[in-house]
gemmi code that builds the backbone of each chain (N, CA, C; Angstrom):
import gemmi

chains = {
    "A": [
        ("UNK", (13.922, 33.608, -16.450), (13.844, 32.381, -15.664), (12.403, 32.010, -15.348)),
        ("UNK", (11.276, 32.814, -15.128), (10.086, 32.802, -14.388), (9.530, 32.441, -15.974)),
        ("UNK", (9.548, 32.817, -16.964), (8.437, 32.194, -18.028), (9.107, 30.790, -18.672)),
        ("UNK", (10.614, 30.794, -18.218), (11.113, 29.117, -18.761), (10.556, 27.809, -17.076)),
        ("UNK", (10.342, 28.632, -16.268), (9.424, 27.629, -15.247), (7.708, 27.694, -15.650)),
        ("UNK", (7.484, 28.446, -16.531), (5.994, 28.410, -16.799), (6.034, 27.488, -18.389)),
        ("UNK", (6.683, 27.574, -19.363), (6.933, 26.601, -20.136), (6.820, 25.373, -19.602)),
        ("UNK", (8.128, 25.335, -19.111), (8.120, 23.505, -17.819), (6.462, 23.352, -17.282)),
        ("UNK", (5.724, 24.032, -16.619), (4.518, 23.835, -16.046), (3.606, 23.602, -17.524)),
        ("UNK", (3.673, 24.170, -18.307), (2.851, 23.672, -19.798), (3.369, 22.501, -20.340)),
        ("UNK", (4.346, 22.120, -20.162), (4.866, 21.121, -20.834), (4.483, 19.648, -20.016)),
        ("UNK", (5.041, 20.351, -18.831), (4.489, 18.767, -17.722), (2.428, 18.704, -17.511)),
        ("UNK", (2.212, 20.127, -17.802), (0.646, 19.693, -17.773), (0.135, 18.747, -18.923)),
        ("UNK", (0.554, 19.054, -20.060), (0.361, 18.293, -21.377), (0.755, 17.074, -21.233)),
        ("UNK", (1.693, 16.635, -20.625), (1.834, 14.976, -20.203), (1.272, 14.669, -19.049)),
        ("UNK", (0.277, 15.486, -18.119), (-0.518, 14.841, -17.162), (-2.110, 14.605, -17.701)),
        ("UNK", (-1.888, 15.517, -18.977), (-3.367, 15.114, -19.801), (-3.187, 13.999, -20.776)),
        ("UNK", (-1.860, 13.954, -21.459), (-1.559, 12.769, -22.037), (-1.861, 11.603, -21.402)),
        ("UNK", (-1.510, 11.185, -20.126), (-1.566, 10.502, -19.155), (-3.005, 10.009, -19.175)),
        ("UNK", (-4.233, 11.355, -18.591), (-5.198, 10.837, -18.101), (-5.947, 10.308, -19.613)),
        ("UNK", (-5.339, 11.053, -21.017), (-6.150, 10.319, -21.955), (-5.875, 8.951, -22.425)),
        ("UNK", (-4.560, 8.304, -21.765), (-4.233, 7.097, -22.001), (-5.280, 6.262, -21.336)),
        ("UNK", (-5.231, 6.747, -19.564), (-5.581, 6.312, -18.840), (-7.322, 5.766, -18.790)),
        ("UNK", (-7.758, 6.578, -19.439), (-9.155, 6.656, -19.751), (-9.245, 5.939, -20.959)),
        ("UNK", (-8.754, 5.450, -21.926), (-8.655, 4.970, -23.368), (-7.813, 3.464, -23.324)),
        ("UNK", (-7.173, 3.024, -22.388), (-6.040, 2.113, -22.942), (-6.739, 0.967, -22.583)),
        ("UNK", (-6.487, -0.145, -23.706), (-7.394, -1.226, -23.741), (-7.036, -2.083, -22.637)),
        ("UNK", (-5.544, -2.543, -21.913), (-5.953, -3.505, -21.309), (-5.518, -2.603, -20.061)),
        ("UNK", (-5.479, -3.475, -18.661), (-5.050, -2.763, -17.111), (-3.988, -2.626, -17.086)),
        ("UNK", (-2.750, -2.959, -17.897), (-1.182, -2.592, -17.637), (-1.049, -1.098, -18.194)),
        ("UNK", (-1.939, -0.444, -19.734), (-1.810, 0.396, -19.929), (-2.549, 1.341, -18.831)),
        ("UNK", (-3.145, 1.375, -18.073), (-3.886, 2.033, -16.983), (-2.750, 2.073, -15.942)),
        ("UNK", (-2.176, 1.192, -15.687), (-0.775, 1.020, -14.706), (-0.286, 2.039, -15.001)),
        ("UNK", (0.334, 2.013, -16.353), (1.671, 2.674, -17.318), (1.153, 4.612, -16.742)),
        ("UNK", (-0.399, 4.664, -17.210), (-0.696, 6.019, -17.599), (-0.317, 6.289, -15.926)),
        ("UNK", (-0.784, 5.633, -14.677), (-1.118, 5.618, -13.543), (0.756, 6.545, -13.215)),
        ("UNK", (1.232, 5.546, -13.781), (3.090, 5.408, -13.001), (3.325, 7.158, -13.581)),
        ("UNK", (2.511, 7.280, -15.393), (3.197, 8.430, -15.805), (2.900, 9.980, -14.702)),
        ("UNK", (1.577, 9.985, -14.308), (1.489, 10.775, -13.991), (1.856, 10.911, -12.511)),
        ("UNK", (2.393, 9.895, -11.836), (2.819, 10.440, -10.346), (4.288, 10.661, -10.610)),
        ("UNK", (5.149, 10.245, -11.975), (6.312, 11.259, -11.966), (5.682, 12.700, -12.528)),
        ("UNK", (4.759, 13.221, -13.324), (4.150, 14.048, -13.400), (4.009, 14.982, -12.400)),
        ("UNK", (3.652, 14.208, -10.723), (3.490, 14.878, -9.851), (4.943, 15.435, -9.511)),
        ("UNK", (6.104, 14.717, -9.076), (7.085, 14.953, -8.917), (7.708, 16.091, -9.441)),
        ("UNK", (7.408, 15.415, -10.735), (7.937, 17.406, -11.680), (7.419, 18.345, -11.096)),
        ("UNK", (5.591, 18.181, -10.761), (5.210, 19.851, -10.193), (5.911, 19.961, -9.060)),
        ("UNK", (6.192, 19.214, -8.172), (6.919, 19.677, -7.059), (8.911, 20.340, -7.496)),
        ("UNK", (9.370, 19.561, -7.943), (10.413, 20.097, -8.531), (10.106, 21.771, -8.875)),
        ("UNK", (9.078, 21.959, -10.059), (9.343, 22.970, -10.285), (8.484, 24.257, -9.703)),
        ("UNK", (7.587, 23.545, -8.579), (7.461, 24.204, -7.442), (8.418, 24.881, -6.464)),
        ("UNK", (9.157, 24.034, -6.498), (10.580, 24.278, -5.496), (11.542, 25.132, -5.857)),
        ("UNK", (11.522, 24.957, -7.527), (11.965, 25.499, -8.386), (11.724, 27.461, -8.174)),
        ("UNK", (10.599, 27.645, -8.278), (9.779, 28.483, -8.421), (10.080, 29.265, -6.631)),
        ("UNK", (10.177, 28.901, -5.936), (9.977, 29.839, -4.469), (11.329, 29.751, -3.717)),
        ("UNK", (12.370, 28.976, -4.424), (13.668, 28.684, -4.220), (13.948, 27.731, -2.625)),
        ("UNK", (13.550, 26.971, -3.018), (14.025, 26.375, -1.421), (13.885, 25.125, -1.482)),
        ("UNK", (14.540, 24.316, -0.540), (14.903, 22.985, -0.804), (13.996, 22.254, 0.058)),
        ("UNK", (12.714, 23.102, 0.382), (12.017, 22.126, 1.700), (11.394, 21.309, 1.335)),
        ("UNK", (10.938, 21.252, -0.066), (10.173, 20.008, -0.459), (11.097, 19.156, -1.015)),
        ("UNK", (12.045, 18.496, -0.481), (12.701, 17.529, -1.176), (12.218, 16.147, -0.704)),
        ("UNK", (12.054, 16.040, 0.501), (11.498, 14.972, 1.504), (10.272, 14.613, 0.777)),
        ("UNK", (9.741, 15.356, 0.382), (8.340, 15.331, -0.616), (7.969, 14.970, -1.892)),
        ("UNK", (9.212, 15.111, -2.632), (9.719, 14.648, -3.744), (10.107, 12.972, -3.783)),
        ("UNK", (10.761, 12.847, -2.479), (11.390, 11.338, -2.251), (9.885, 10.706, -1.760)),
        ("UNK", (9.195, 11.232, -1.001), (7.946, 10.104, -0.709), (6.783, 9.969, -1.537)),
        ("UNK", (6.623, 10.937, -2.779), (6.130, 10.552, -3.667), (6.597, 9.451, -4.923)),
        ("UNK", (7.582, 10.048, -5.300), (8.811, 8.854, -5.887), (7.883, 7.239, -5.124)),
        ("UNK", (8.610, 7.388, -4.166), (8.315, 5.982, -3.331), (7.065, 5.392, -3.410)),
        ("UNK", (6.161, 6.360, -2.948), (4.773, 6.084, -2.993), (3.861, 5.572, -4.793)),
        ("UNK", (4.753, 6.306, -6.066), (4.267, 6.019, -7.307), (4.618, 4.642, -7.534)),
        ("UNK", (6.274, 4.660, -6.825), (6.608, 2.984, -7.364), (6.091, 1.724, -6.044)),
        ("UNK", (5.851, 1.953, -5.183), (5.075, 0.755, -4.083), (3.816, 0.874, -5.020)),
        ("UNK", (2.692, 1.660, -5.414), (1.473, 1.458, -5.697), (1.675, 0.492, -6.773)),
        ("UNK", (2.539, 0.964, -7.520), (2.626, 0.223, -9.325), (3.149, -0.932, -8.768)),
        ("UNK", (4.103, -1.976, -7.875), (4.086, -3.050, -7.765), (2.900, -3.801, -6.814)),
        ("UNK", (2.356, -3.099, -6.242), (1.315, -3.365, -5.591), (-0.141, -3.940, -6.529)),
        ("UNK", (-0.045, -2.749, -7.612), (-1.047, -2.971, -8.752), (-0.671, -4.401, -9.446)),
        ("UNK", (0.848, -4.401, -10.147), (1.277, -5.417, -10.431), (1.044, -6.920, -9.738)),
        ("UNK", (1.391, -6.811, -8.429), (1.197, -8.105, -7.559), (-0.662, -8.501, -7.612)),
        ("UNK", (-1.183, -7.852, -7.042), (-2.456, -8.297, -7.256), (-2.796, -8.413, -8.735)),
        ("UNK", (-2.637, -7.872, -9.103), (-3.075, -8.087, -11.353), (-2.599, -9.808, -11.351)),
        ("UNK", (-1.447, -9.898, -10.841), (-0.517, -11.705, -11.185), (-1.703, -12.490, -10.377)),
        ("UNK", (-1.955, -11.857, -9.285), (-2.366, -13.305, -8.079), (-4.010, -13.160, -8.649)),
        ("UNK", (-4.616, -12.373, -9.197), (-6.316, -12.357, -9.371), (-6.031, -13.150, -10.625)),
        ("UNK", (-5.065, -13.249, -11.583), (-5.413, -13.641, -12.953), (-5.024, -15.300, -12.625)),
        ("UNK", (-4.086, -15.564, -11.703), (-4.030, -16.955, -11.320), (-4.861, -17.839, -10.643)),
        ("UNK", (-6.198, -16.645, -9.741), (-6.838, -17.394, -9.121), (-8.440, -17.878, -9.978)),
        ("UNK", (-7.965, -16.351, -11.051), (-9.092, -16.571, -11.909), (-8.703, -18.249, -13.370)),
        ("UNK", (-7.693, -18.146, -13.196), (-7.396, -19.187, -14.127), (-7.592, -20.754, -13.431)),
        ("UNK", (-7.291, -20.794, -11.721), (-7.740, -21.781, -11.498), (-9.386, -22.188, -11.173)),
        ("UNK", (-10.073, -20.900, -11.228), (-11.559, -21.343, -11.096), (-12.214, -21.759, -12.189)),
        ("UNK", (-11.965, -21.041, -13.268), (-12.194, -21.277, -14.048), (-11.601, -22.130, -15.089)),
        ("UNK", (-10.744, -22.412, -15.653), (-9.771, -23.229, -16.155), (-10.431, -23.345, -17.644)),
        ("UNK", (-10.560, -22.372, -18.118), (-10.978, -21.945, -19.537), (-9.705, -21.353, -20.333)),
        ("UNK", (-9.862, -21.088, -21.591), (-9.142, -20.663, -22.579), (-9.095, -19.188, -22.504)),
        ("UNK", (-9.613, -18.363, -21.674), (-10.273, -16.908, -21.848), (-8.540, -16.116, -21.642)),
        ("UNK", (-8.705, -14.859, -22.849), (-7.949, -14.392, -22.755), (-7.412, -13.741, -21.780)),
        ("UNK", (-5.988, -13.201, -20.954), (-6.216, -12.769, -19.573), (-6.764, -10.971, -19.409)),
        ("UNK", (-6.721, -10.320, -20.852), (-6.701, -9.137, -20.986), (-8.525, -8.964, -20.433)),
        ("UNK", (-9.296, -9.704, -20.452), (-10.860, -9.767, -20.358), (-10.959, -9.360, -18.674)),
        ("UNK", (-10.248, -10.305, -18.052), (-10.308, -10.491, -16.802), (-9.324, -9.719, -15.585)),
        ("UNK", (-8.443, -8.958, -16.269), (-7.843, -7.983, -15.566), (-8.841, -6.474, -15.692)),
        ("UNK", (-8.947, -6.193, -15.985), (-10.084, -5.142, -15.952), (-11.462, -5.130, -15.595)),
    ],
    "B": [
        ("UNK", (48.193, 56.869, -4.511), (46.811, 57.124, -5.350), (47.029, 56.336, -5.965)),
        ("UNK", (47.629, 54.961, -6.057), (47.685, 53.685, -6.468), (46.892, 52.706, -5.924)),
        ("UNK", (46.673, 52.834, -5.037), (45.930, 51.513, -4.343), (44.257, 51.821, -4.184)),
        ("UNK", (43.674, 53.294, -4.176), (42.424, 53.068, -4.991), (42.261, 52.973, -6.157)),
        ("UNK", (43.136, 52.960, -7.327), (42.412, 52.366, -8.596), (43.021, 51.134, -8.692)),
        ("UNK", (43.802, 50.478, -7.961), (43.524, 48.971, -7.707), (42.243, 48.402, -7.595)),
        ("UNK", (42.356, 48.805, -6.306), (41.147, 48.179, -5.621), (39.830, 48.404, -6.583)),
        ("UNK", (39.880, 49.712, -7.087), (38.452, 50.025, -7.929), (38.537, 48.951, -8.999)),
        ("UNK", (40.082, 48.502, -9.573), (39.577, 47.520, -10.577), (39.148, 46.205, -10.312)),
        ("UNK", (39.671, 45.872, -8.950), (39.181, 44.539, -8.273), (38.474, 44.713, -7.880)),
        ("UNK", (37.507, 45.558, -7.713), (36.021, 45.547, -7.634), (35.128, 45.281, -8.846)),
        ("UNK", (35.878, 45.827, -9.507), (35.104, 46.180, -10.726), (35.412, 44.170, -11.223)),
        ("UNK", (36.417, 43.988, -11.464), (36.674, 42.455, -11.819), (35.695, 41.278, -11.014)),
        ("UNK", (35.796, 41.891, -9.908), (34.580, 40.574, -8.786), (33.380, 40.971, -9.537)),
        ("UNK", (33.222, 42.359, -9.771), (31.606, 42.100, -9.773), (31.121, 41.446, -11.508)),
        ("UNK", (32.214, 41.668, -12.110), (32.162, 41.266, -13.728), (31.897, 39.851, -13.213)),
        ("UNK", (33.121, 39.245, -12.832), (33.098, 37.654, -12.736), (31.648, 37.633, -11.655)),
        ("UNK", (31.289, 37.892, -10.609), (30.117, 37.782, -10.213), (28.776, 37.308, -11.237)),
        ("UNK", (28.718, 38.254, -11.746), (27.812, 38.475, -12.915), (28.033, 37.395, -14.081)),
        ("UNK", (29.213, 37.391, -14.015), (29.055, 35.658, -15.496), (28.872, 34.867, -14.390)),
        ("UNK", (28.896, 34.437, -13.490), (28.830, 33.017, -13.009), (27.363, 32.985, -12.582)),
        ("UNK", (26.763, 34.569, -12.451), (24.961, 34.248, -12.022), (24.751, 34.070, -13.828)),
        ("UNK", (25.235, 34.790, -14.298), (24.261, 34.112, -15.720), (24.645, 33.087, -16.387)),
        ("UNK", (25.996, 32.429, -15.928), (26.209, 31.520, -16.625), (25.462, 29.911, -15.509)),
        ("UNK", (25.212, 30.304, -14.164), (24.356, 29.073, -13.894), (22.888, 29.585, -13.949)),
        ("UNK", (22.338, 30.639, -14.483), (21.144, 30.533, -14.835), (20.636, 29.945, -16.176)),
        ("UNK", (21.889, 30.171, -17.333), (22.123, 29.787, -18.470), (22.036, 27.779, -18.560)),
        ("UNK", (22.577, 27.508, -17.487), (22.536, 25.914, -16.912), (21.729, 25.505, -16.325)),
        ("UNK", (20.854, 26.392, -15.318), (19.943, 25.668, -14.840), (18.304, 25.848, -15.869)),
        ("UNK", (18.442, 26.622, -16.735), (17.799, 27.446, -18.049), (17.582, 25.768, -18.940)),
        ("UNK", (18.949, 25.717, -19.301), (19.150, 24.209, -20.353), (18.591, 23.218, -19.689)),
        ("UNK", (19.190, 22.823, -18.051), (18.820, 21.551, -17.613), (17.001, 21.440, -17.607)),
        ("UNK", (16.350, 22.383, -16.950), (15.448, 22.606, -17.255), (14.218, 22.154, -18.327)),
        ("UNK", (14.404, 22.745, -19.304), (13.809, 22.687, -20.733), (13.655, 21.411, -20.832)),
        ("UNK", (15.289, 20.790, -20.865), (15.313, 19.641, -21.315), (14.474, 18.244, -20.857)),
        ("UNK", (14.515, 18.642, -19.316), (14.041, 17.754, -18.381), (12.433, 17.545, -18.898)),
        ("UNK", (11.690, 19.188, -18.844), (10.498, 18.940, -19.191), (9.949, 18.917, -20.419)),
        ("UNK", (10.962, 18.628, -22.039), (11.075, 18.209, -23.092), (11.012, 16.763, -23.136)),
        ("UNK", (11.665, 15.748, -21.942), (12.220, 14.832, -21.604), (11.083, 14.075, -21.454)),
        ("UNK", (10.041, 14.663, -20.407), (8.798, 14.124, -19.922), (7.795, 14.199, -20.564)),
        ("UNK", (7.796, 15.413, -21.344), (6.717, 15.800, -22.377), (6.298, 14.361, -23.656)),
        ("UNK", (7.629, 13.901, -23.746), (8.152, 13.247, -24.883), (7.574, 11.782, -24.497)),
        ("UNK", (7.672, 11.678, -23.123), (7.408, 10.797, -22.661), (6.001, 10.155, -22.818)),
        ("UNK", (5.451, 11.052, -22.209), (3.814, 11.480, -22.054), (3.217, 10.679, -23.656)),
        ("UNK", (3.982, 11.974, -24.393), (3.884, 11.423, -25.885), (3.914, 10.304, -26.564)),
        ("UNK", (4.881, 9.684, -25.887), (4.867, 8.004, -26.474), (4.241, 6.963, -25.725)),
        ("UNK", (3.803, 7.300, -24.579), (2.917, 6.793, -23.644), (0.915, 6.771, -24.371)),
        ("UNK", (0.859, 8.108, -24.993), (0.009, 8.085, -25.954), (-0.076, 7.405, -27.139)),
        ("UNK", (1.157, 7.544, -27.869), (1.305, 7.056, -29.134), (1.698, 6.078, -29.533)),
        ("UNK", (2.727, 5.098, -29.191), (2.918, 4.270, -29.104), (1.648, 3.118, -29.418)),
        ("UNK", (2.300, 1.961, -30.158), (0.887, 1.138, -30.193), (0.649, -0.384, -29.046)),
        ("UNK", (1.868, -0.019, -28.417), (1.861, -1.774, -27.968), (2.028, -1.319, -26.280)),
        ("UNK", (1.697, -2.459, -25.138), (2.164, -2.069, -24.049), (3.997, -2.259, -23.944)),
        ("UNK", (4.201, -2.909, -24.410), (5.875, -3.298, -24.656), (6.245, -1.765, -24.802)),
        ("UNK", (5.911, -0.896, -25.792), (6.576, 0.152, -26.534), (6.126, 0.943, -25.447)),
        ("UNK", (5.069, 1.085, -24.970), (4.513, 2.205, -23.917), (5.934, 1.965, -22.740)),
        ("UNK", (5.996, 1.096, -22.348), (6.833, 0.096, -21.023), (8.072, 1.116, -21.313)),
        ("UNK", (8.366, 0.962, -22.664), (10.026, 1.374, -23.139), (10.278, 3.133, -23.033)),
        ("UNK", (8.866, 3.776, -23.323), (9.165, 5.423, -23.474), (8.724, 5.166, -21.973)),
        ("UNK", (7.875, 4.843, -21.146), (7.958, 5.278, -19.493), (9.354, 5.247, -19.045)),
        ("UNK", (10.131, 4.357, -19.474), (11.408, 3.621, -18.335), (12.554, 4.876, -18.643)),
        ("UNK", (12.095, 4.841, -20.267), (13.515, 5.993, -20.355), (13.404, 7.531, -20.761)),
        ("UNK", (12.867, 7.336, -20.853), (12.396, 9.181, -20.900), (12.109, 9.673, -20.047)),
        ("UNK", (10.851, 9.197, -19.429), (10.310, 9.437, -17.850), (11.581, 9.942, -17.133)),
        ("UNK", (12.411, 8.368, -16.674), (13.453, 8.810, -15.550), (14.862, 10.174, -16.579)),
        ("UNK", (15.143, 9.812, -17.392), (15.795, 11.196, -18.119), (15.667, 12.105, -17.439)),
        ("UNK", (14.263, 12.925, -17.766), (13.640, 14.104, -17.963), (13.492, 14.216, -16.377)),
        ("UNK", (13.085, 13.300, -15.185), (13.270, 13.727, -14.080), (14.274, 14.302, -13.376)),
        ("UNK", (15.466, 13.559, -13.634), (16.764, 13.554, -13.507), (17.206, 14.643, -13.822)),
        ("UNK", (16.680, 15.338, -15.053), (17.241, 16.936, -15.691), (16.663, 17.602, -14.884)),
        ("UNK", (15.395, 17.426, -14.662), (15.085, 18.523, -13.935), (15.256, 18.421, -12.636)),
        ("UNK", (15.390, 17.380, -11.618), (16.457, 17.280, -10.355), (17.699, 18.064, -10.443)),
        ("UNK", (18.275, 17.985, -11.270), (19.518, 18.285, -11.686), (19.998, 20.155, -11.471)),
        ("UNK", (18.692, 20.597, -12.435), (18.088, 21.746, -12.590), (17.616, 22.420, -10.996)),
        ("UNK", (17.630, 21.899, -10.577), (17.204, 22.242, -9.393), (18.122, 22.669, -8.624)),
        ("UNK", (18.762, 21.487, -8.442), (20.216, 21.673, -7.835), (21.229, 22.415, -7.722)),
        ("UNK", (21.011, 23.087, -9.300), (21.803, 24.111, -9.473), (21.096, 25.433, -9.077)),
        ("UNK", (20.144, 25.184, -9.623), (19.236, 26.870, -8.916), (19.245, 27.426, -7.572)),
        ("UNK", (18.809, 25.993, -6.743), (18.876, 26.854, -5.509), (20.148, 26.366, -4.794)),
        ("UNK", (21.070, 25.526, -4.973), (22.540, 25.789, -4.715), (22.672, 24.543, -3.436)),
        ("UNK", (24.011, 24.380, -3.738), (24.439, 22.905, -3.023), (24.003, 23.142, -1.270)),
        ("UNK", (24.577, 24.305, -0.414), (24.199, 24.326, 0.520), (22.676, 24.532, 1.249)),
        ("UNK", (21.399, 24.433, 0.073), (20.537, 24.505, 0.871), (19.904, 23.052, 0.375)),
        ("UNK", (20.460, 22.697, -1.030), (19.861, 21.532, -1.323), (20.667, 20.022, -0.791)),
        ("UNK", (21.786, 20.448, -0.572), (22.524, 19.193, 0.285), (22.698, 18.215, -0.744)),
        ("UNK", (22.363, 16.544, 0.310), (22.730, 15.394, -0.598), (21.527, 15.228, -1.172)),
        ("UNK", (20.181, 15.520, -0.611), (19.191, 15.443, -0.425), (18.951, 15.125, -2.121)),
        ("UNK", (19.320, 16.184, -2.646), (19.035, 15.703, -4.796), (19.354, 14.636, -5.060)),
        ("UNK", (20.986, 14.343, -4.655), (21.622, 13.094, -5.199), (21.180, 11.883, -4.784)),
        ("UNK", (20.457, 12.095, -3.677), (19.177, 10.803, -3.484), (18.405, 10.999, -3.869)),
        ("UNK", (17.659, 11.646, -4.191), (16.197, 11.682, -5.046), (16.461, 11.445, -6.312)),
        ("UNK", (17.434, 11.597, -7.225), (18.263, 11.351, -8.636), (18.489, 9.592, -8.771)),
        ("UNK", (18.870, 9.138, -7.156), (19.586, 7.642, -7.458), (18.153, 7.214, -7.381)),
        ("UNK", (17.165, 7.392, -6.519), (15.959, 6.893, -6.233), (15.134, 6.649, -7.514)),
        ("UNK", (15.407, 7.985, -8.287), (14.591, 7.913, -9.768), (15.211, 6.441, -10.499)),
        ("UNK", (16.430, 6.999, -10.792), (17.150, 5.702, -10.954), (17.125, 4.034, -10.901)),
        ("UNK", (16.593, 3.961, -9.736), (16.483, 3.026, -9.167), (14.795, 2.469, -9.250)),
        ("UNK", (13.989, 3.511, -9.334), (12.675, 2.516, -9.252), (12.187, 3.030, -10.579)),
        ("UNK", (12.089, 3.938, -10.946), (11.022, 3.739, -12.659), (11.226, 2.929, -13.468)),
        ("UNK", (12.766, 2.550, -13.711), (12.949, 1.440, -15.015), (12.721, -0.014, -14.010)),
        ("UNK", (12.456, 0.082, -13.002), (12.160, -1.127, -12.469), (10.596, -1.284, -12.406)),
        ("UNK", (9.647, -0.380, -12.355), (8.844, -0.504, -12.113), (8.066, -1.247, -14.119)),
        ("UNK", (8.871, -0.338, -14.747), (8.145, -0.500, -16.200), (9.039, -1.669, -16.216)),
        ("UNK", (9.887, -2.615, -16.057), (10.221, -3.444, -16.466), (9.316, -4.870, -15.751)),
        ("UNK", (8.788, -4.195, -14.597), (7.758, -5.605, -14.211), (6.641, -5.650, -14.782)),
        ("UNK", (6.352, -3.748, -15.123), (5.184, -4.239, -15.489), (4.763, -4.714, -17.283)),
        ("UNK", (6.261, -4.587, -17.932), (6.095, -5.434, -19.201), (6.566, -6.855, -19.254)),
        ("UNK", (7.300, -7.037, -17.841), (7.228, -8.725, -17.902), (5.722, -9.763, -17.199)),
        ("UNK", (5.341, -8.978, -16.783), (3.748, -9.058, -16.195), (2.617, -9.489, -17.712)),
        ("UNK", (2.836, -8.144, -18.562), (2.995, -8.423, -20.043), (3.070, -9.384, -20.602)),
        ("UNK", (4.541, -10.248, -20.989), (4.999, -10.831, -21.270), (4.620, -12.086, -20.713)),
        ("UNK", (4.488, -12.300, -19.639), (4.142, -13.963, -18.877), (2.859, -14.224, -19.401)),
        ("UNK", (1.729, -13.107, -19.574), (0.195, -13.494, -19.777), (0.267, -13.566, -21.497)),
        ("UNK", (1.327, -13.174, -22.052), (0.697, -13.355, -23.511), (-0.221, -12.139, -24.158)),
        ("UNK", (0.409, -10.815, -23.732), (-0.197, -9.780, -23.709), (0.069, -9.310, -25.451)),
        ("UNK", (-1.556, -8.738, -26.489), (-0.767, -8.921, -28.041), (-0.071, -7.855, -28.071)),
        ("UNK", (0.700, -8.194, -28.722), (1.893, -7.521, -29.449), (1.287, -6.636, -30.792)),
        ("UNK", (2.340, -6.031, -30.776), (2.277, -5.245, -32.099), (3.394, -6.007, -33.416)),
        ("UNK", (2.626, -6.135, -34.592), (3.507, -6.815, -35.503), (4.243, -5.734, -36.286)),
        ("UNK", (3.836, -5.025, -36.568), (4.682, -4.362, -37.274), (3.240, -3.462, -38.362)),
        ("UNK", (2.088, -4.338, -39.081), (1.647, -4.466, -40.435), (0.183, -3.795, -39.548)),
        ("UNK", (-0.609, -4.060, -38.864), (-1.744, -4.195, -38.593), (-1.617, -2.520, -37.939)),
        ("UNK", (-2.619, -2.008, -38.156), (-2.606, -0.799, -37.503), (-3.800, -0.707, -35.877)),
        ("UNK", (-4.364, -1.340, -36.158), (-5.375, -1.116, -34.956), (-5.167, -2.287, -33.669)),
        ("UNK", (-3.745, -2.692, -33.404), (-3.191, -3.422, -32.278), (-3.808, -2.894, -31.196)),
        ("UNK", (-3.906, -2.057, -31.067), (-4.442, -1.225, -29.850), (-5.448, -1.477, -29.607)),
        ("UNK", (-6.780, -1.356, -30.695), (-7.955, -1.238, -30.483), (-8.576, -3.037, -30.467)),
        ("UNK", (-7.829, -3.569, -31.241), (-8.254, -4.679, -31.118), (-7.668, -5.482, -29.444)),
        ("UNK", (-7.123, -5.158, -29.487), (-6.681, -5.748, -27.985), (-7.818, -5.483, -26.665)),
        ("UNK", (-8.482, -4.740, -26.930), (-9.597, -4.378, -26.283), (-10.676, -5.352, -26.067)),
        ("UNK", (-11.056, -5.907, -27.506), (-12.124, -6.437, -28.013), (-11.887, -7.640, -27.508)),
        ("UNK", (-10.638, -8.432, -27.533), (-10.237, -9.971, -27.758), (-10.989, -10.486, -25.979)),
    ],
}
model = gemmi.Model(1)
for chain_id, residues in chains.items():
    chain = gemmi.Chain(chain_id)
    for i, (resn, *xyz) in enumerate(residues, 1):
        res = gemmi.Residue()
        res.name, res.seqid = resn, gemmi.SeqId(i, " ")
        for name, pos in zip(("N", "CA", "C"), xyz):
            atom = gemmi.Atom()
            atom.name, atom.element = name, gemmi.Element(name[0])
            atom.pos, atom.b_iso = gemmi.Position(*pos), 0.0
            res.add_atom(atom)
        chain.add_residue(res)
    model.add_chain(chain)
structure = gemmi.Structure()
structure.add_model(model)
structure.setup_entities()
């Protein structure tokens, strides 16, 4: 049981590096979102299999306010990304692609 | 001198059945496991690989929440209904409920600005999307 929770911990580390190499590499700000969203379920898993690991159910509360906290940030990111690219489109009122101006 | 080798065999029977039901939910929480963090791994993976934000949008929404879910699941069974309560089956609906929502705004967010696409033919969608 103890080296199939250390597998799980290699496996979820490799998608929190996947993550940060998206995150660091992806051309426009939604893929920065995307990498952003992957790795706070990332976080979730370590807690899972934290919990996993010392047997006890006390981090569940912890589990739920991260959850919460990955998806408020990502619409939060979302909402401002809509309202800057609208305010940038009315100052400017150019042809410019919006991928330039979100980042 | 009947009723101790009863009893010795109903001892002997609890502790057999004892013993399959610890290895048969370690055997389950073993599978749910793996899978969960096969689930996410995979995820990760197409979050990398993938060439378009559309396609990225599609392996976050469903793999992501999958692979959480298994391993919620996994959990549940390990350390056992009375210490984990309802407490999973909300954190399970919660997954549920906000990751494919979250990747679905943020590829209609995508979608409203005219974000490029991947055609099918061109290989460097990615990189050129950078440049434009």
């Amino acid at each position: 049981m103890t080296i199939l929770i250390y597998i799980s911990y290699t496996l979820v580390s490799i998608a929190i590096l996947l993550g940060i190499y998206r995150m660091i590499l992806g051309p426009t700000a939604v893929d920065r979102i995307i990498a952003f969203d992957t790795i706070a379920i990332c976080a979730v898993a370590f807690t899972v299999l934290l919990s996993m690991q010392w047997r006890t159910g006390f981090f569940l509360e912890l589990i739920l306010i991260f959850s919460a906290l990955g998806f408020f940030t990502t619409v939060a990111f979302v909402f401002y990304l809509q309202r800057r690219l609208e305010t940038d489109a009315d100052e400017e009122t150019s042809n410019q692609l919006p991928t330039n101006s979100g980042e | 001198m009947k009723k101790p080798v009863t009893n010795y065999r109903q001892t002997q029977e609890n502790s057999f059945a004892m013993d399959f039901f610890a290895l048969f939910f370690t055997v389950l929480t073993a599978i749910f496991l793996l899978s969960g963090a096969c689930f996410i791994f995979l995820g990760g993976l197409g979050v990398v690989r993938l060439p378009d934000v559309f396609c990225r949008g599609h392996a976050l929404g469903k793999a992501m929440t999958l692979g959480i879910s298994l391993m919620l699941i996994g959990l549940w069974i390990h350390i056992g209904i009375g210490e984990a309560g309802i407490k999973v089956i909300i954190a399970i609906m919660f997954q549920f409920a906000t990751i494919p929502v979250a990747a679905h705004l943020l590829t209609l967010h995508a979608y409203k600005n005219k974000y490029p696409r991947f055609s099918g033919k061109e290989n460097n969608t990615s990189t050129q999307a950078g440049q434009k």
